[in-house]
N, C-alpha and C positions, 0 to 999 in steps of 0.2 A: 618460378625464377625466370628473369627474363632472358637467360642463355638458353633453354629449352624454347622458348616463346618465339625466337629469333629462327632456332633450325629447323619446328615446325612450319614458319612461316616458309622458308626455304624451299623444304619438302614439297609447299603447295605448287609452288613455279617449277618443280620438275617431273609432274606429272602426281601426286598426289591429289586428292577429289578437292575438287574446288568450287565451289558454293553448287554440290551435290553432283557434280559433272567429273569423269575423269577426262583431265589435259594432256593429251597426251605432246612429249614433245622429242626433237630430233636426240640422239646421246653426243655429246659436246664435251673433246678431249679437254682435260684441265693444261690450261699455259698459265705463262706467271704472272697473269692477272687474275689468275680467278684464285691461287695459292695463296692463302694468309700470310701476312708476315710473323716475324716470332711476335710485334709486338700487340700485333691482333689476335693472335692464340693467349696472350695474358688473360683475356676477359674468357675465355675456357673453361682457364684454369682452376678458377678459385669461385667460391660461392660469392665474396663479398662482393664485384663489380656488379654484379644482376641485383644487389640489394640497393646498393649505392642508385642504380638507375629507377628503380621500381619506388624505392621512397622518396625521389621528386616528382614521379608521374611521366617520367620520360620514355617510359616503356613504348607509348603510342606509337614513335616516332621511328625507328626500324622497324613495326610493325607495318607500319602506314606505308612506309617507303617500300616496303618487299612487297603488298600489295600494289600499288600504283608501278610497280616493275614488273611484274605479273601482267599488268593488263596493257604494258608498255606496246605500242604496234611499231616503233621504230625506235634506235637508238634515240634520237633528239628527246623524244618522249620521256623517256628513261631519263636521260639528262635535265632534265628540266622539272623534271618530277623530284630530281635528286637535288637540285639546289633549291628550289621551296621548300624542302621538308629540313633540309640543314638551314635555311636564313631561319623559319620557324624555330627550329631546335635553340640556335643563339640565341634569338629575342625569346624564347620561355626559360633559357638560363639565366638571362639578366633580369627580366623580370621579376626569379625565382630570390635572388641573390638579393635583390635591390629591395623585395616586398620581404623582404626576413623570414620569410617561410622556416616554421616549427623553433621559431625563436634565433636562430642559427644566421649570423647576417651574410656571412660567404660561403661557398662550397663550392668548388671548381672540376672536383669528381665526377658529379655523374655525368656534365658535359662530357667529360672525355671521355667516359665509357659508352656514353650514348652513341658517339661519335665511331665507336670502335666497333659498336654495335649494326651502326647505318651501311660502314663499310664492308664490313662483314656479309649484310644484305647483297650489297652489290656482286663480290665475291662469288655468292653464291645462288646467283642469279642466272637461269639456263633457258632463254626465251627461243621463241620458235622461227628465229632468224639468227643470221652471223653476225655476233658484233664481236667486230677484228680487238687485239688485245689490246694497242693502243686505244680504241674508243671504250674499252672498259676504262683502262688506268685513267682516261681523262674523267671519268664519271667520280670514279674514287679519288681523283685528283680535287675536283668540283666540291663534295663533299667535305673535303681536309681542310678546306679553303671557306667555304662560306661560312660553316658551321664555326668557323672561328673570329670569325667577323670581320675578314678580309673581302676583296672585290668589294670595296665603297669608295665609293667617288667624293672626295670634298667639297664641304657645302657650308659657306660662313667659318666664320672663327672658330678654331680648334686649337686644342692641345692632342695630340698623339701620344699613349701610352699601351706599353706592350708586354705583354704576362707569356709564360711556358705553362707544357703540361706539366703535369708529375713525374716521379720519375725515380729511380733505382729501385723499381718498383718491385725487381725478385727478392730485392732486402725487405719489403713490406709491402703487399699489394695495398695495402689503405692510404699510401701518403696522397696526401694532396699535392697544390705547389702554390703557394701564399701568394707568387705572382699573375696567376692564372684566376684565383679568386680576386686579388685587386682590379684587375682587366674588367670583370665582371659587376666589378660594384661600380666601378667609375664609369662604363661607357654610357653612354649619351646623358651622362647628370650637367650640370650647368656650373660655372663659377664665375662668379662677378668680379670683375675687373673694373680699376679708374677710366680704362679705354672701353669697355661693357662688356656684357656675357659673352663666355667665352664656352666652348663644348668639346666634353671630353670624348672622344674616338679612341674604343682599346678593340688590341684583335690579341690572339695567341699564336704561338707558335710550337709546332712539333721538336720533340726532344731527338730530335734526329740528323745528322751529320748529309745525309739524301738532299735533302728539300733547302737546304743553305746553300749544296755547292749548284743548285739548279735555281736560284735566286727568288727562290721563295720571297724573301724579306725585302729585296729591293721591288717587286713585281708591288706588294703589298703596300709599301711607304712611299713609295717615289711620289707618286699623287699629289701626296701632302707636304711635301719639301718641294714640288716645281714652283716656277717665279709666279706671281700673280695674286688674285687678290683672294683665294682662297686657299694660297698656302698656309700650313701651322703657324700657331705662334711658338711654339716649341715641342720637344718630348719628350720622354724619358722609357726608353726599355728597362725593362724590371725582373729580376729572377731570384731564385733562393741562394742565399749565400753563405755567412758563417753564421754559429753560434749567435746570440747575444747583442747585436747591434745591426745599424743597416749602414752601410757603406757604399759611399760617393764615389766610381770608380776615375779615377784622373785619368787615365789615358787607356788606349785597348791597343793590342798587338795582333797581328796579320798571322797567327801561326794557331796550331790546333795541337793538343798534346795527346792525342790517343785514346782519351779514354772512351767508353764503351756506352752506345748512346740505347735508345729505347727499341732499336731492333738488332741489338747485340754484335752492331758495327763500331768498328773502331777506324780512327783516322789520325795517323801524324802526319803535318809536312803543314806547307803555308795553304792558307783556307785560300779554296778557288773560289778568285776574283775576275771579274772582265776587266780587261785593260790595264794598264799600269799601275799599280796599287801600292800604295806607303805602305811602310814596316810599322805605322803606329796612326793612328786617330785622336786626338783627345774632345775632353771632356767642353764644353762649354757651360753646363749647368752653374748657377749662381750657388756655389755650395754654401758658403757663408750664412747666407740669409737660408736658403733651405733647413741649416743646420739648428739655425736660432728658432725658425718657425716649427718646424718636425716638432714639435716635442711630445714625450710618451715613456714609456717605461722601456725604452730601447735609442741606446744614443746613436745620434746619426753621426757620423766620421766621415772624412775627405780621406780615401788611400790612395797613395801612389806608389805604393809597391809593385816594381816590374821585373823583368828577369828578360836577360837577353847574349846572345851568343856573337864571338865573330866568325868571322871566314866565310865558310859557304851551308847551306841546309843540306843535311840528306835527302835521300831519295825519301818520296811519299810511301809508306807504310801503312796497311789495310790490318796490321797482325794487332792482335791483344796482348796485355798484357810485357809493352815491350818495356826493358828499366829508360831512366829517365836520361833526356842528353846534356852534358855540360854545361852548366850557364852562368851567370854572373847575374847578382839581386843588386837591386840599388832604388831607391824610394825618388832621385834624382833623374834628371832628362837623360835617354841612352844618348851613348856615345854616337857619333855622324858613323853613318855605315852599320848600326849596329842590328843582327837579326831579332824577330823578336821570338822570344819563350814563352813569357807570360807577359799579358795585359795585366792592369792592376786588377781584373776581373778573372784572373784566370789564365786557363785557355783549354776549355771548355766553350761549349755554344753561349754562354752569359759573354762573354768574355767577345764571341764570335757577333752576336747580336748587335753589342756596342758599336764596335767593329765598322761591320757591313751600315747600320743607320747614319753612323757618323762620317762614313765614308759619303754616301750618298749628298747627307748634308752639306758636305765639303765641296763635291764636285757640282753642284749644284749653286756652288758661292749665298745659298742659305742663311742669311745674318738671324739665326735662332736659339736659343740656347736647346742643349740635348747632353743627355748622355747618359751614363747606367747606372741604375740605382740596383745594391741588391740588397735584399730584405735578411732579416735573420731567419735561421732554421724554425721553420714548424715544425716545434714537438708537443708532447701530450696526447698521444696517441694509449690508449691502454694497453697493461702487458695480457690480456685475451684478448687475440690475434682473429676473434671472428667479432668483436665488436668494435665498431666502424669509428668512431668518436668519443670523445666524452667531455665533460665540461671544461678541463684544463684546455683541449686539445680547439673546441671553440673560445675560449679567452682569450688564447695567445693570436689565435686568426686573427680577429678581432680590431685587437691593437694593433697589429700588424695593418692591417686595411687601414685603420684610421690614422695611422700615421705616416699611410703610405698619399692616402688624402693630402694631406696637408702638404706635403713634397712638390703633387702637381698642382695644387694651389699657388704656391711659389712658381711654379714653372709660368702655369698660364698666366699670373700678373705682368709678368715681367721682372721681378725684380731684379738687384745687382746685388753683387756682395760674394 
């Protein structure tokens, strides 16, 4: 299993025999970069992330990386050994996903346990020099980052589309996240346009409330919305949503409702923003035409469902579990002044995602269409909780992907409607 595979490798960098030699090295207090987070102790837990990595062959890859940090002679080393083996990791997810491996055309999984697996390396990586805490977190930073197919610089006509990990995952360590497998079937495929090919660029993003208020998303996107002649022709972020349908979101709101993300932080109050930031974003995507082209065994909808309060926000709240605040629904534009509660996306990170890209877009005067698509729930998962998939569970994926195709198809032509 490749959670044993990962802490022997471990073991080698801190003095166990290594290619027949004992290493010995200095003892090196634990700070909190070298501490797992809770949501890297997920892949501990349970037998099925070490299978989920082991049956795409991704096992290699925090092997490889705990050796090449082993023989690391200086942090830079280390670093740089950590972003080659995370760009690798990407490009053999896409590859994996795009070549239909074992019949199966998406799986967004073992990316992210691999991922959790590489960091983990690093974590517990105890070399025979001092690298202060902050040049570890940049290492594991580096990792979180390329492995997801961010740090690319734009190059020709694009569309920009953007998937999440999985996630409520103490409810089910097997989910996937439909949006995370779409990221991986679309990036770098091609779509013909009246204006000419056009190339898809998807990255993912962590399910984590951290890495949004530190501008993950903006560091990531901005690239591809500056003026020039290799800005996007549009985008669309993507995430899981309700039941049954995939849904248009019209507008997103500036606020975060609490709930409880994949390192068992929670956050209420307005999502931190640099500089003066609207209470709402919306949508530009051509839903019309989207809605008529999508077509699949899941209808696409335009929602503008929002929810919004007056007066003034409370204080930011770090607690779980807290009940909900006052607000007022209305499917209609808020009122002038009005705070937001929920984006028609929520207000959760989907919701946060829209957000922050369509923020950027705006400030940037970007004449592009963008905005959030969310997909329906993946389900079909079996009720034996050690087998990872099963055919319902790849069907629904499936369709899901291909009609999540056809979405950015519409984006990248251009059309109206």
């Amino acid at each position: 299993m490749v959670r044993r595979l990962v802490h022997a490798i471990a073991l080698s960098a801190t003095g166990a025999v290594v290619a027949g030699a004992l290493v010995a090295t200095p003892a090196v207090a634990a700070g909190p970069s070298t501490v797992p987070t809770a949501e890297e102790r997920l892949y501990d837990a349970r037998e099925v992330p070490g299978r989920l990595v082991a049956s795409a062959g991704f096992e290699r890859y925090p092997r490889e990386l705990a050796g090449a940090l082993a023989r690391a002679g200086t942090a830079d080393e280390a670093e740089r050994a950590a972003e080659q083996a995370s760009r690798d990791l990407w490009r053999a997810a896409v590859r994996r996903v795009q070549g239909g491996a074992d019949g199966f055309t998406a799986d967004d999984r073992p990316l992210y346990w691999a991922r959790l697996a590489m960091i983990r390396a690093v974590r517990d990586w105890r070399p025979g020099f001092v690298v202060p805490d902050a040049r570890r977190a940049a290492i594991v930073t580096a990792i979180d980052e390329v492995s997801r197919g961010q740090r690319r610089a734009p190059s020709g006509r694009t569309v920009l589309v953007t998937g999440f990990d999985p996630f409520r995952l103490s409810r089910d360590i097997r989910q996937g996240n439909p949006s995370g497998a779409i990221a991986l079937a679309l990036d770098g495929t091609r779509i013909d346009t009246p204006s000419g090919p056009v190339t898809v660029v998807a990255m993912t993003f962590p399910v984590r409330w951290r890495d949004f208020g530190t501008g993950m998303v903006e560091r990531a996107v901005t690239p591809f919305l500056r003026p020039g002649p290799a800005r996007a022709v549009g985008f669309t972020t993507v995430s899981q949503g309700r039941p049954g349908k995939f849904d248009l979101e019209a507008i997103n709101g500036a606020w975060r409702g609490g709930a409880i993300d994949n390192e068992a932080a929670c956050y209420r109050g307005e999502a931190p923003v640099s500089g003066d930031a609207p209470q709402w974003t919306r949508s530009t995507l051509p839903m019309a035409a989207i809605s008529a082209a999508a077509r699949g065994p899941y209808p696409v909808v335009r929602n503008s469902e929002i929810a919004y309060a007056t007066g003034t926000n409370p204080a930011v709240s770090t607690a779980c579990d807290l009940p909900a605040l006052p607000s007022t629904t209305t499917t209609g534009n808020p009122p002038t002044g009005a705070l937001a509660r929920q984006g028609a996306g929520g207000d959760y990170l989907s919701n946060e995602i829209g957000y922050r890209v369509t923020l950027v877009r705006d400030r940037l005067a970007a004449p592009v269409p963008g905005g959030h698509l969310h997909t329906p729930v993946l389900d079909g998962l079996p009720a034996d909780r050690s087998e990872a998939d099963s055919a319902r569970y790849r069907a629904n994926l499936a369709a899901i992907v291909a009609q999540a195709r056809s979405v950015v198809a519409v984006v990248a032509r251009g059309e109206r409607g």
